[in-house]
N, CA, C and O atoms as CSV, one atom per row, in Angstrom:
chain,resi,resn,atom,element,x,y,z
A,1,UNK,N,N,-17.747,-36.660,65.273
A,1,UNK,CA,C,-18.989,-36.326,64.609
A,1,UNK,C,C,-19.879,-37.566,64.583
A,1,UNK,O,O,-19.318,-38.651,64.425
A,2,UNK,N,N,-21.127,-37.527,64.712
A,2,UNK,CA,C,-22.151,-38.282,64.919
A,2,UNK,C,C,-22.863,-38.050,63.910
A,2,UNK,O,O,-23.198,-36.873,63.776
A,3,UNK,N,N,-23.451,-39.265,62.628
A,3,UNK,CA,C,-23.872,-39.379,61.953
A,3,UNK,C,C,-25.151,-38.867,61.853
A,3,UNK,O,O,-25.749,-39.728,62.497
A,4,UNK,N,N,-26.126,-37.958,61.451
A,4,UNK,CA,C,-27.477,-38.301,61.726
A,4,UNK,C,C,-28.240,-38.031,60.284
A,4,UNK,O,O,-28.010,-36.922,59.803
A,5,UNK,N,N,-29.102,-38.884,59.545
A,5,UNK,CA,C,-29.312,-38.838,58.477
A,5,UNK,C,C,-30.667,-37.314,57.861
A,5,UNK,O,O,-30.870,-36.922,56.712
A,6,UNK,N,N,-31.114,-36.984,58.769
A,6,UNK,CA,C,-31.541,-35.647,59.093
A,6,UNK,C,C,-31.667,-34.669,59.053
A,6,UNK,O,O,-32.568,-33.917,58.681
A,7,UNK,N,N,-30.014,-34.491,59.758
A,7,UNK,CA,C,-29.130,-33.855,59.930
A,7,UNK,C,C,-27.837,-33.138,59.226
A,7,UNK,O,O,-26.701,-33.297,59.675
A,8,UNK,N,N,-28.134,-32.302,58.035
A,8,UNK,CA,C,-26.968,-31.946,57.035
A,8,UNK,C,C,-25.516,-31.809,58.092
A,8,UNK,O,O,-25.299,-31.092,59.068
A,9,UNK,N,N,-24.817,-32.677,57.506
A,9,UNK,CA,C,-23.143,-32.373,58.471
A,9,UNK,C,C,-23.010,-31.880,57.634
A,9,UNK,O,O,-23.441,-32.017,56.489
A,10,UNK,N,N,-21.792,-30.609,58.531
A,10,UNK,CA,C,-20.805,-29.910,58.524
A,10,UNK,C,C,-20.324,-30.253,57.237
A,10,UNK,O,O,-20.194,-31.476,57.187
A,11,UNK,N,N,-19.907,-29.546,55.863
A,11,UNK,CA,C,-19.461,-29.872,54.866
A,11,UNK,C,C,-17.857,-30.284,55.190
A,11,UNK,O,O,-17.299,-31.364,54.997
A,12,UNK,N,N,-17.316,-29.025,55.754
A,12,UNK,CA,C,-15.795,-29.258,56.291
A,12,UNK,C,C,-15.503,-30.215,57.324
A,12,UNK,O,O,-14.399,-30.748,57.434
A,13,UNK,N,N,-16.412,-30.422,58.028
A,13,UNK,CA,C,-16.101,-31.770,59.221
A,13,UNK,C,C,-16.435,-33.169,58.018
A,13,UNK,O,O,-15.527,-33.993,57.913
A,14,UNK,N,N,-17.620,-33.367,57.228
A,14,UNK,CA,C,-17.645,-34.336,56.961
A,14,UNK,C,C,-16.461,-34.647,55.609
A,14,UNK,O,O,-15.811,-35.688,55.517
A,15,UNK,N,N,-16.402,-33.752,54.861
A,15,UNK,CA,C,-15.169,-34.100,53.879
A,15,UNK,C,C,-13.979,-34.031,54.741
A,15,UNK,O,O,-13.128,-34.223,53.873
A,16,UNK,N,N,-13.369,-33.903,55.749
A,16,UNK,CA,C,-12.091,-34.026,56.987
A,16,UNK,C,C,-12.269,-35.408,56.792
A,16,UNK,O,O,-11.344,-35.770,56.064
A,17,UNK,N,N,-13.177,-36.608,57.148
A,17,UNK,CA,C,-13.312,-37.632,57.409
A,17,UNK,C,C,-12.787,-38.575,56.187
A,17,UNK,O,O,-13.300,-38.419,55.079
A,18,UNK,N,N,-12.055,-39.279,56.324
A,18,UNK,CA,C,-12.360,-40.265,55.046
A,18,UNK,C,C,-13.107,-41.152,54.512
A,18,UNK,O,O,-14.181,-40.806,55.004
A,19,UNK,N,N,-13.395,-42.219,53.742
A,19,UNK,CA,C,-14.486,-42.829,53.165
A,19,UNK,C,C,-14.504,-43.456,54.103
A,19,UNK,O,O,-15.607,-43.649,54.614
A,20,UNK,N,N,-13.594,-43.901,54.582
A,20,UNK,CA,C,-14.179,-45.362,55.558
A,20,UNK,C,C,-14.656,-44.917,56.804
A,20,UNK,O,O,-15.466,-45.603,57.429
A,21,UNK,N,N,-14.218,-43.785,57.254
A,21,UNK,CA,C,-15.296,-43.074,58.131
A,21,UNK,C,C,-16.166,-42.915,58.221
A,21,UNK,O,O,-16.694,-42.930,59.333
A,22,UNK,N,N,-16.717,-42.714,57.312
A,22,UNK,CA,C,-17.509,-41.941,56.600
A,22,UNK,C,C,-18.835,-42.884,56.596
A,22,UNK,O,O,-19.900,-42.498,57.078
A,23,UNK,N,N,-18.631,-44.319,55.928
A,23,UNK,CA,C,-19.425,-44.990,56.121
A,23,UNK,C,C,-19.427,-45.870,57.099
A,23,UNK,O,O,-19.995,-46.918,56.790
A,24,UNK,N,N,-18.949,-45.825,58.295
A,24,UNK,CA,C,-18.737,-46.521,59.645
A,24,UNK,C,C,-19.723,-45.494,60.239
A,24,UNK,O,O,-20.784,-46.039,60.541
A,25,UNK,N,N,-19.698,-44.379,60.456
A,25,UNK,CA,C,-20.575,-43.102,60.828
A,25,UNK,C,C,-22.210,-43.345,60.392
A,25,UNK,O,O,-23.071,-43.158,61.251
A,26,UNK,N,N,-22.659,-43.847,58.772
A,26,UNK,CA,C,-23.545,-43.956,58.657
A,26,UNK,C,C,-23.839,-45.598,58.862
A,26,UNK,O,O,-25.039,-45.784,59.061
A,27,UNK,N,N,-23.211,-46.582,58.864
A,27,UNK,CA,C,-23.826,-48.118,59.592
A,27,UNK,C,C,-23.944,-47.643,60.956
A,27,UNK,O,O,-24.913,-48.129,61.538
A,28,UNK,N,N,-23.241,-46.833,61.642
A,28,UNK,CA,C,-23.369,-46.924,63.133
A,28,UNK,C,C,-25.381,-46.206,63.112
A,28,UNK,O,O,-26.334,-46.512,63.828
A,29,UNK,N,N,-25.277,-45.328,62.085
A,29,UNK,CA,C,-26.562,-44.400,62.515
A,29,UNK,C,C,-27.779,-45.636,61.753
A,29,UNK,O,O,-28.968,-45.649,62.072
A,30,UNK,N,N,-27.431,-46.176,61.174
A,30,UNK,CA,C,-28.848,-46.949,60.987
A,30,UNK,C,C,-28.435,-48.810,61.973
A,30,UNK,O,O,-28.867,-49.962,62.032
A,31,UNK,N,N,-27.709,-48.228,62.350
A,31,UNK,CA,C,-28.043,-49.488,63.435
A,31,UNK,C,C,-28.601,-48.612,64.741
A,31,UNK,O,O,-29.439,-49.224,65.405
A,32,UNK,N,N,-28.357,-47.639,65.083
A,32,UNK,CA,C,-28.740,-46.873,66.239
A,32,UNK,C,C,-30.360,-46.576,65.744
A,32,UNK,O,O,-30.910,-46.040,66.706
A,33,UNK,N,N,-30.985,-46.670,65.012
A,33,UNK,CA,C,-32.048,-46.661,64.731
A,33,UNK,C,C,-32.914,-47.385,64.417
A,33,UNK,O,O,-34.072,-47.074,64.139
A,34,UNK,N,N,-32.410,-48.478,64.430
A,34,UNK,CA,C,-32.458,-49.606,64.097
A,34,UNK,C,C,-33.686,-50.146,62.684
A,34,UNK,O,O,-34.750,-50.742,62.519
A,35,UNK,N,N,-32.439,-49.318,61.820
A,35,UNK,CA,C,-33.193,-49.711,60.385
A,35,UNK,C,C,-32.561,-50.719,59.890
A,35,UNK,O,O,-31.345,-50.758,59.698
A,36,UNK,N,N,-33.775,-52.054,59.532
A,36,UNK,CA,C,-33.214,-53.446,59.200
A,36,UNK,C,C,-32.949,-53.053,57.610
A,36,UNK,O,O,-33.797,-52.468,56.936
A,37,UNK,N,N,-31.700,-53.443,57.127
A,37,UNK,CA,C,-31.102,-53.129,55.462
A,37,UNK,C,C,-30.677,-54.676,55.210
A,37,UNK,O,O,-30.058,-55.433,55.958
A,38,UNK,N,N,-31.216,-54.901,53.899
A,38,UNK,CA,C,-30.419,-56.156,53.405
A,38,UNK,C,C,-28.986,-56.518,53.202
A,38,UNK,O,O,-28.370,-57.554,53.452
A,39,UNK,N,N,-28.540,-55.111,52.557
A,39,UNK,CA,C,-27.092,-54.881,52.470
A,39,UNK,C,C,-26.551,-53.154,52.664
A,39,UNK,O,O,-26.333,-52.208,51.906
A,40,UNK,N,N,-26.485,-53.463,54.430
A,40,UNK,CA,C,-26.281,-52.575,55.293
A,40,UNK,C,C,-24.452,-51.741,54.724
A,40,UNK,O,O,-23.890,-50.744,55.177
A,41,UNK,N,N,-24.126,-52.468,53.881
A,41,UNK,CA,C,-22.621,-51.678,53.343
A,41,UNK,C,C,-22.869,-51.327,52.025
A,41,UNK,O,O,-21.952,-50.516,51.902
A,42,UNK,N,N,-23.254,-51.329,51.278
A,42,UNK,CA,C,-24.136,-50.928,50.216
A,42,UNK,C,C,-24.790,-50.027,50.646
A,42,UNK,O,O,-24.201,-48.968,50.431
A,43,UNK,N,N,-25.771,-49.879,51.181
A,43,UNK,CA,C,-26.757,-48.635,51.846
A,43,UNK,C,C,-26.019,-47.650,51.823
A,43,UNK,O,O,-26.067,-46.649,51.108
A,44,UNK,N,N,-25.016,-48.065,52.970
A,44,UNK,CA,C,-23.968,-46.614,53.611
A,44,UNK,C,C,-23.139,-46.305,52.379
A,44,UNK,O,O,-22.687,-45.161,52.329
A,45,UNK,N,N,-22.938,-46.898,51.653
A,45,UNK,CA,C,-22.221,-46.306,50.909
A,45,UNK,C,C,-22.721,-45.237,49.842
A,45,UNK,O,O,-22.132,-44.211,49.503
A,46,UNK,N,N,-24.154,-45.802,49.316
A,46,UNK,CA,C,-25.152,-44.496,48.626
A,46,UNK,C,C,-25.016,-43.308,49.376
A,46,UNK,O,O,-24.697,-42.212,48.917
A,47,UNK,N,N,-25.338,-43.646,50.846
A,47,UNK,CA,C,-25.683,-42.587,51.642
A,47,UNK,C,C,-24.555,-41.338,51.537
A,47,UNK,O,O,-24.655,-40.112,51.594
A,48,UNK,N,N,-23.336,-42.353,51.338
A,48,UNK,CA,C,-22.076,-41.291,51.593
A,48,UNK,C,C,-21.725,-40.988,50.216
A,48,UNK,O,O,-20.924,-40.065,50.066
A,49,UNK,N,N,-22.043,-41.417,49.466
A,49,UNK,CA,C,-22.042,-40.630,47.645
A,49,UNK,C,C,-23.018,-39.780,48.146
A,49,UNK,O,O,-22.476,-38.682,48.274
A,50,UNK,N,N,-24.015,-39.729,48.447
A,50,UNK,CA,C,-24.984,-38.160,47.911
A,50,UNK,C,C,-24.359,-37.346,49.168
A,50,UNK,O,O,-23.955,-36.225,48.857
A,51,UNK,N,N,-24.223,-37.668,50.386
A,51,UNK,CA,C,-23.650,-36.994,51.699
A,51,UNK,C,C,-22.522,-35.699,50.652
A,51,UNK,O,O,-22.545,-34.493,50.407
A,52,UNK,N,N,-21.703,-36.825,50.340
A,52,UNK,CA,C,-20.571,-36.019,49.286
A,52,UNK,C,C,-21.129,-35.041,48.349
A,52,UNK,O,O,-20.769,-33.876,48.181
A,53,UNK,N,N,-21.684,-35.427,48.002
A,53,UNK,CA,C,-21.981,-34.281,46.556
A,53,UNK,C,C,-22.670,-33.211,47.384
A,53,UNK,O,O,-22.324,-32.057,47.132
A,54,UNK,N,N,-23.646,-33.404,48.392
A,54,UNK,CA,C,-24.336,-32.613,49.373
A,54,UNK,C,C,-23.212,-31.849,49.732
A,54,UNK,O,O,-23.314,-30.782,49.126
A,55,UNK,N,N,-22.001,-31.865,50.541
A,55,UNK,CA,C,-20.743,-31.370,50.929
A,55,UNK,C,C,-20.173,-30.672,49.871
A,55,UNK,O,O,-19.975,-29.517,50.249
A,56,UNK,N,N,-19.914,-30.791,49.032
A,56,UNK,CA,C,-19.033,-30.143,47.694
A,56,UNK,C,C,-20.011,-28.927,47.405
A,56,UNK,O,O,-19.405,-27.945,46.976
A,57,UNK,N,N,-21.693,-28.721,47.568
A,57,UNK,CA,C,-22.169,-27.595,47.197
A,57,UNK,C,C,-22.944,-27.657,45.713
A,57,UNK,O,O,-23.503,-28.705,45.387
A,58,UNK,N,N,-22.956,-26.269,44.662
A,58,UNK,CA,C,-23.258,-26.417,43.691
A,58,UNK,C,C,-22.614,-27.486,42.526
A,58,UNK,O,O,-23.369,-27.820,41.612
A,59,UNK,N,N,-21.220,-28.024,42.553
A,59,UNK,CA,C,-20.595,-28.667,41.978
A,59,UNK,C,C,-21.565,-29.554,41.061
A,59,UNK,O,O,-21.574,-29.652,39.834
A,60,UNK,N,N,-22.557,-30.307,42.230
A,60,UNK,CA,C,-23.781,-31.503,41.089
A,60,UNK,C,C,-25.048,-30.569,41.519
A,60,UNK,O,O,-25.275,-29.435,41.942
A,61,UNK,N,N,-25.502,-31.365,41.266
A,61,UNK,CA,C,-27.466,-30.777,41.467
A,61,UNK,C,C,-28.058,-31.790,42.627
A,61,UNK,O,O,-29.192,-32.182,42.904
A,62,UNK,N,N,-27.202,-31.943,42.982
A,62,UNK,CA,C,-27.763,-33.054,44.366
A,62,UNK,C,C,-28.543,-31.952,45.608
A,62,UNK,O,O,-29.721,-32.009,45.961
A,63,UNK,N,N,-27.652,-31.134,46.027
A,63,UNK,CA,C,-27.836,-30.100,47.166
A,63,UNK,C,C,-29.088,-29.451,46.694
A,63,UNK,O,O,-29.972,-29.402,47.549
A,64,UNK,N,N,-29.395,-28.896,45.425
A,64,UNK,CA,C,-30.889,-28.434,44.925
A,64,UNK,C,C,-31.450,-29.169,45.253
A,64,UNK,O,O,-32.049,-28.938,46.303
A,65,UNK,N,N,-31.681,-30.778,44.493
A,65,UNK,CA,C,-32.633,-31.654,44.862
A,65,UNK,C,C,-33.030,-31.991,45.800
A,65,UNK,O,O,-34.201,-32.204,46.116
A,66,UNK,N,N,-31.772,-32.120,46.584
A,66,UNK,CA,C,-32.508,-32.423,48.302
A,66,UNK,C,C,-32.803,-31.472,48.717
A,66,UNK,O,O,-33.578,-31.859,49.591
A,67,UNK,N,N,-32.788,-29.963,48.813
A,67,UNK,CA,C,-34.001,-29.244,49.363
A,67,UNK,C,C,-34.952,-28.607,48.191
A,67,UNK,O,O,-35.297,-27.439,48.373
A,68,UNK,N,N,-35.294,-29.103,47.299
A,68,UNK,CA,C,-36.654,-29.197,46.401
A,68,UNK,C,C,-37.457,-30.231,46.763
A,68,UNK,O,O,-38.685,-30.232,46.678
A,69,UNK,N,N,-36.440,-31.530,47.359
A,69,UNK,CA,C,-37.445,-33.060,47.809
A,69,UNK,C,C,-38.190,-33.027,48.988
A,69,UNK,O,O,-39.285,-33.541,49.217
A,70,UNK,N,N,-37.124,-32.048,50.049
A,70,UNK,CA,C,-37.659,-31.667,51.194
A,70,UNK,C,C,-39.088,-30.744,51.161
A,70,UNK,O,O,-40.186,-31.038,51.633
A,71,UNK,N,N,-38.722,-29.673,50.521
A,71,UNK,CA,C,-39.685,-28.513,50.155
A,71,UNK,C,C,-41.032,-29.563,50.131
A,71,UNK,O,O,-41.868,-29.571,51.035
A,72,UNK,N,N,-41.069,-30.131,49.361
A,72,UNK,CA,C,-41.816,-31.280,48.602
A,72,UNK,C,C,-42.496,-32.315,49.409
A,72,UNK,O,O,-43.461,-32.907,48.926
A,73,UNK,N,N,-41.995,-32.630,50.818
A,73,UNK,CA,C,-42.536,-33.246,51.860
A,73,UNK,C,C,-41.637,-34.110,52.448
A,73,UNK,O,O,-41.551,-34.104,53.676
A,74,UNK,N,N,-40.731,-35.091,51.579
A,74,UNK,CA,C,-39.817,-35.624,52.386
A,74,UNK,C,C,-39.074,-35.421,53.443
A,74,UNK,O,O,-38.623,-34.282,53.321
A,75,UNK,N,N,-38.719,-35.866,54.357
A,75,UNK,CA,C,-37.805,-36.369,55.302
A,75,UNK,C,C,-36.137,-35.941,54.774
A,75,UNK,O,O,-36.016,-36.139,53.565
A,76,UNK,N,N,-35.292,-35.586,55.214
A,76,UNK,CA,C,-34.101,-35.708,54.962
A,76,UNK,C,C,-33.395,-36.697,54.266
A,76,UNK,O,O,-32.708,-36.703,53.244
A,77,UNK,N,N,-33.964,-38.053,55.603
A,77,UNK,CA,C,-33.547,-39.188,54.877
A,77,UNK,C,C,-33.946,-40.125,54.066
A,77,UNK,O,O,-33.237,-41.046,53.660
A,78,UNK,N,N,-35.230,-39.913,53.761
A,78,UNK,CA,C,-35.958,-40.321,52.445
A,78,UNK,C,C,-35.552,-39.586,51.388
A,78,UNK,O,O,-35.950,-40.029,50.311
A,79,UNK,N,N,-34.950,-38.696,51.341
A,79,UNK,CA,C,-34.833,-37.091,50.125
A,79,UNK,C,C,-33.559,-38.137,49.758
A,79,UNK,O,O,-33.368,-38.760,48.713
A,80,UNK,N,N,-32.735,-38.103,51.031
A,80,UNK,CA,C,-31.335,-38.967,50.643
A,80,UNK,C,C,-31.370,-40.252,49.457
A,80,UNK,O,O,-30.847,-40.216,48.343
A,81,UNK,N,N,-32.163,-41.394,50.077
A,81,UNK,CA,C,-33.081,-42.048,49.908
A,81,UNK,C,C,-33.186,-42.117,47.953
A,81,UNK,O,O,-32.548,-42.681,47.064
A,82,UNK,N,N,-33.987,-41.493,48.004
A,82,UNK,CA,C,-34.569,-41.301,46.507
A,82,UNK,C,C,-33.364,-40.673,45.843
A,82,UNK,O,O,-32.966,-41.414,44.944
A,83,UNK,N,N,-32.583,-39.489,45.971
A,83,UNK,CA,C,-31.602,-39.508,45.295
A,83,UNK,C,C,-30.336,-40.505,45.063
A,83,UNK,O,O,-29.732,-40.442,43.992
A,84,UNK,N,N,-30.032,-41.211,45.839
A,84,UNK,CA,C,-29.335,-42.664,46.130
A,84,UNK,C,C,-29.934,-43.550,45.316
A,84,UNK,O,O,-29.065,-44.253,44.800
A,85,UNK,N,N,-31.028,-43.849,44.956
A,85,UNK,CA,C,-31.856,-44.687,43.606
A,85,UNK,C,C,-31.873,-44.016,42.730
A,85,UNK,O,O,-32.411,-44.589,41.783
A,86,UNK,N,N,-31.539,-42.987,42.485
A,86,UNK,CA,C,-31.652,-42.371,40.888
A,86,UNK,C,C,-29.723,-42.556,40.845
A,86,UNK,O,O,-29.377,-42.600,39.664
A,87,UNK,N,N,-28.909,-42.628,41.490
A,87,UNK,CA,C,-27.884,-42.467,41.878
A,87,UNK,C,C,-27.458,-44.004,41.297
A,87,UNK,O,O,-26.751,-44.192,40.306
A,88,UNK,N,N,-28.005,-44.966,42.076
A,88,UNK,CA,C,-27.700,-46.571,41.737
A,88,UNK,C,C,-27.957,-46.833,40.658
A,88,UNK,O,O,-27.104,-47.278,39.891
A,89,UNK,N,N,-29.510,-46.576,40.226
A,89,UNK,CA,C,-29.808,-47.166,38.804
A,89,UNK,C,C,-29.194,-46.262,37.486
A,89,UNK,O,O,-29.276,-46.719,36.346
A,90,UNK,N,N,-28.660,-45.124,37.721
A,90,UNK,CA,C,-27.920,-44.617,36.557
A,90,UNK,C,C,-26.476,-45.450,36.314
A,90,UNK,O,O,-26.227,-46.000,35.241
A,91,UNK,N,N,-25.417,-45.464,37.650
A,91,UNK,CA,C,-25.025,-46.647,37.503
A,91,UNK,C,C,-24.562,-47.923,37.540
A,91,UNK,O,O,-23.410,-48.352,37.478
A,92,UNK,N,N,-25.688,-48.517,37.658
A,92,UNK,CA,C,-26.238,-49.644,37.066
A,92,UNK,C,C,-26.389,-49.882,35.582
A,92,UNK,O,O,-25.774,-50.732,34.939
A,93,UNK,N,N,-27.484,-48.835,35.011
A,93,UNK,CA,C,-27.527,-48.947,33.660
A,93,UNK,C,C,-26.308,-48.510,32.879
A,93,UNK,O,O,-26.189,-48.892,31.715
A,94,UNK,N,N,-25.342,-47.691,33.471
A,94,UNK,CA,C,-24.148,-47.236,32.852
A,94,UNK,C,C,-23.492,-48.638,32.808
A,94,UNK,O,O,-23.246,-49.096,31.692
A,95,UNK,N,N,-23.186,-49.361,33.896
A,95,UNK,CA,C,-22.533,-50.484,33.652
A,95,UNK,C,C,-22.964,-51.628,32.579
A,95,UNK,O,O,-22.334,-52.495,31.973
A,96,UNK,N,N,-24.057,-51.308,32.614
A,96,UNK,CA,C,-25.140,-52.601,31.542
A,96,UNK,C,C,-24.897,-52.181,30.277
A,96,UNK,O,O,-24.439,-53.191,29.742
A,97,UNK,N,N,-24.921,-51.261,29.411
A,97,UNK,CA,C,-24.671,-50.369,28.644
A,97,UNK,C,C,-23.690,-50.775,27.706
A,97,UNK,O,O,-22.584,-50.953,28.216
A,98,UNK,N,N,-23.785,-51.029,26.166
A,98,UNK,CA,C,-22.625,-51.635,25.323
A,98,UNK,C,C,-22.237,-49.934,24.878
A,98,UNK,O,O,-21.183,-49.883,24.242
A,99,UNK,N,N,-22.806,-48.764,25.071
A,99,UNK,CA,C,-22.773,-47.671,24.526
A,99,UNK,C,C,-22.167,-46.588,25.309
A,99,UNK,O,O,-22.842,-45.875,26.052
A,100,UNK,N,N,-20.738,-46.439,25.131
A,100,UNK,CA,C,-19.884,-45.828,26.480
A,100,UNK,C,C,-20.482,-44.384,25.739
A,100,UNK,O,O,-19.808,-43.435,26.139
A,101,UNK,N,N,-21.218,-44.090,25.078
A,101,UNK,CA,C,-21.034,-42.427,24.794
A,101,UNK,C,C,-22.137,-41.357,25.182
A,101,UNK,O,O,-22.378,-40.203,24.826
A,102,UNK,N,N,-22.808,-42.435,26.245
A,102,UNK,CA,C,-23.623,-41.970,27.723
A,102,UNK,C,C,-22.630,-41.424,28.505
A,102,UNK,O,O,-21.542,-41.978,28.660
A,103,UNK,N,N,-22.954,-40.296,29.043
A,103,UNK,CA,C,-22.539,-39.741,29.637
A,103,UNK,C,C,-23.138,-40.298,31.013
A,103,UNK,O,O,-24.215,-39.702,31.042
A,104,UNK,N,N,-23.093,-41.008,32.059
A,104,UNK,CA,C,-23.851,-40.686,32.893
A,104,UNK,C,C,-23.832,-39.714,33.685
A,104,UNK,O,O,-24.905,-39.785,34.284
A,105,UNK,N,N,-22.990,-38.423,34.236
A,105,UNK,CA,C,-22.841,-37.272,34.875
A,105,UNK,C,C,-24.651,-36.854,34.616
A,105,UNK,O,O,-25.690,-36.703,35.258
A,106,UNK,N,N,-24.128,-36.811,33.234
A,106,UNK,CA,C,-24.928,-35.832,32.412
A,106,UNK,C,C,-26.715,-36.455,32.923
A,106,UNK,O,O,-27.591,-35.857,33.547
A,107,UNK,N,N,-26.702,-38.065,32.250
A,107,UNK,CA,C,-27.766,-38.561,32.445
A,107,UNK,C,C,-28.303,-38.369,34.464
A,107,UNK,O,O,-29.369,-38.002,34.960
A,108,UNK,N,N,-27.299,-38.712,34.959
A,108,UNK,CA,C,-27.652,-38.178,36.460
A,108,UNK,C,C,-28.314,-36.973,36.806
A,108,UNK,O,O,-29.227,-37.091,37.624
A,109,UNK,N,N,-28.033,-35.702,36.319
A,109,UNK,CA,C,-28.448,-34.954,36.626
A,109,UNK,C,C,-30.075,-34.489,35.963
A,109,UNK,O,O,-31.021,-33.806,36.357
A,110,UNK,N,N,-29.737,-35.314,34.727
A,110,UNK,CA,C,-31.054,-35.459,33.826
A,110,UNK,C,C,-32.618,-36.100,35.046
A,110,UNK,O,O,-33.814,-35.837,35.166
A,111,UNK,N,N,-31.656,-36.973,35.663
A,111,UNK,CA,C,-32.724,-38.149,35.956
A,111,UNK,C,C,-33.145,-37.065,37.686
A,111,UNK,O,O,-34.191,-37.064,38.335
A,112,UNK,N,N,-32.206,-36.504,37.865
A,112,UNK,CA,C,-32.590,-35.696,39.604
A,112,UNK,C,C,-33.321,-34.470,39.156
A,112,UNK,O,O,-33.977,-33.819,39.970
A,113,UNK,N,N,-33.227,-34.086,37.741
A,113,UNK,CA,C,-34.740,-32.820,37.845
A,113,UNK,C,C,-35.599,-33.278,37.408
A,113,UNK,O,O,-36.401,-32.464,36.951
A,114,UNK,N,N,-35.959,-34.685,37.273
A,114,UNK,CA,C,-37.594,-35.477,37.263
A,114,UNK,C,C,-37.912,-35.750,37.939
A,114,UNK,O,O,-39.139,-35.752,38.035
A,115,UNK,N,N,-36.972,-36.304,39.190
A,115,UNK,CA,C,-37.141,-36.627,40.505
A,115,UNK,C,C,-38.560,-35.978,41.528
A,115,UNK,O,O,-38.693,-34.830,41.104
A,116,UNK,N,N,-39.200,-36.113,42.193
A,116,UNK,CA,C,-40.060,-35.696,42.967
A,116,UNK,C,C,-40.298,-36.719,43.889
A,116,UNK,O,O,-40.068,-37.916,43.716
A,117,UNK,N,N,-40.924,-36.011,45.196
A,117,UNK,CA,C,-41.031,-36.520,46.387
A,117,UNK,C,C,-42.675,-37.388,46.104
A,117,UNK,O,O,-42.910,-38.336,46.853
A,118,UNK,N,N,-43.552,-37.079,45.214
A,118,UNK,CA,C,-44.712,-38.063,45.096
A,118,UNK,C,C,-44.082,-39.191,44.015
A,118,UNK,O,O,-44.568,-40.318,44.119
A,119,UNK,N,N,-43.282,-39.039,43.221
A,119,UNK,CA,C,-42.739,-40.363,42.592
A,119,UNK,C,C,-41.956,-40.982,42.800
A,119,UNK,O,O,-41.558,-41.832,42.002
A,120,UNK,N,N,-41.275,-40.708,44.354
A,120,UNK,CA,C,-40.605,-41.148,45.028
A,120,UNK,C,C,-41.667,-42.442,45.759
A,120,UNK,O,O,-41.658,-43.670,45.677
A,121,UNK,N,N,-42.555,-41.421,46.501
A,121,UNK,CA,C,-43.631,-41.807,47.602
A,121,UNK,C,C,-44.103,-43.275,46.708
A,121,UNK,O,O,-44.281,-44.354,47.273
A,122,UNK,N,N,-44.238,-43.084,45.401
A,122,UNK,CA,C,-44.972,-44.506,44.809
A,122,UNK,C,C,-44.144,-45.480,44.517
A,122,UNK,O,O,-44.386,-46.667,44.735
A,123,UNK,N,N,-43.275,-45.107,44.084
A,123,UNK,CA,C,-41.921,-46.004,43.399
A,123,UNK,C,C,-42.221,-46.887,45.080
A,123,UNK,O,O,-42.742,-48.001,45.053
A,124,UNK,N,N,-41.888,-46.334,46.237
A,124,UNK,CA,C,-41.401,-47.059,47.326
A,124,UNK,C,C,-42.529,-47.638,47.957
A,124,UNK,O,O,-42.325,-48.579,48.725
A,125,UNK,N,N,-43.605,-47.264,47.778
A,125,UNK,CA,C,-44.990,-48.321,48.206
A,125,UNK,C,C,-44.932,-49.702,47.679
A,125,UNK,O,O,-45.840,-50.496,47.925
């Protein structure tokens, strides 16, 4: 299987794969495209948290969001993109946090139905 960020994989081909596949698949696809990343293993690894939740189905609210972001104008891999930053900075702030009785699940899913593809578009200008 050939990575393409685009491109929804196969839920059953891409959960077959394991993590480290998984993100060898997506460094190979942004070097084949040659998107310059500061921290090109970091990247892939967002990519393959939302990839996942994308694969599992209704389980999170990821699979809505990315085709509400799309609907919305984004790119596949910008949709990815923006959910992967609501993804990091939840936790992030979970880790920062003296107050374990955040849920972040909860706060995650909070933070992906505010989400939109024009407050995406500005955040990243």
């Amino acid at each position: 299987m050939r990575y393409d960020a685009n491109e929804q994989p196969l839920p059953e081909v891409w959960l077959e794969l394991d993590e480290g596949e998984r993100i060898d698949r997506v460094l190979d696809y942004h070097r084949r495209t040659k998107v310059k990343l500061d921290s090109p293993e970091l990247h892939a690894v967002a990519h393959v948290v939302v990839e996942n939740q994308v694969a599992l189905g209704d389980a999170t609210a990821v699979p809505a969001t990315l085709n509400r972001l799309m609907n919305e104008g984004l790119d596949r891999h910008d949709a990815i993109h923006a959910i992967a930053s609501i993804l990091m900075n939840v936790v992030f702030d979970g880790l920062q946090e003296a107050d374990s009785s955040v849920d972040i699940n909860t706060r995650y899913g909070q933070e992906l139905t505010k989400l939109t593809a024009n407050g995406w578009r500005s955040q990243s200008e």
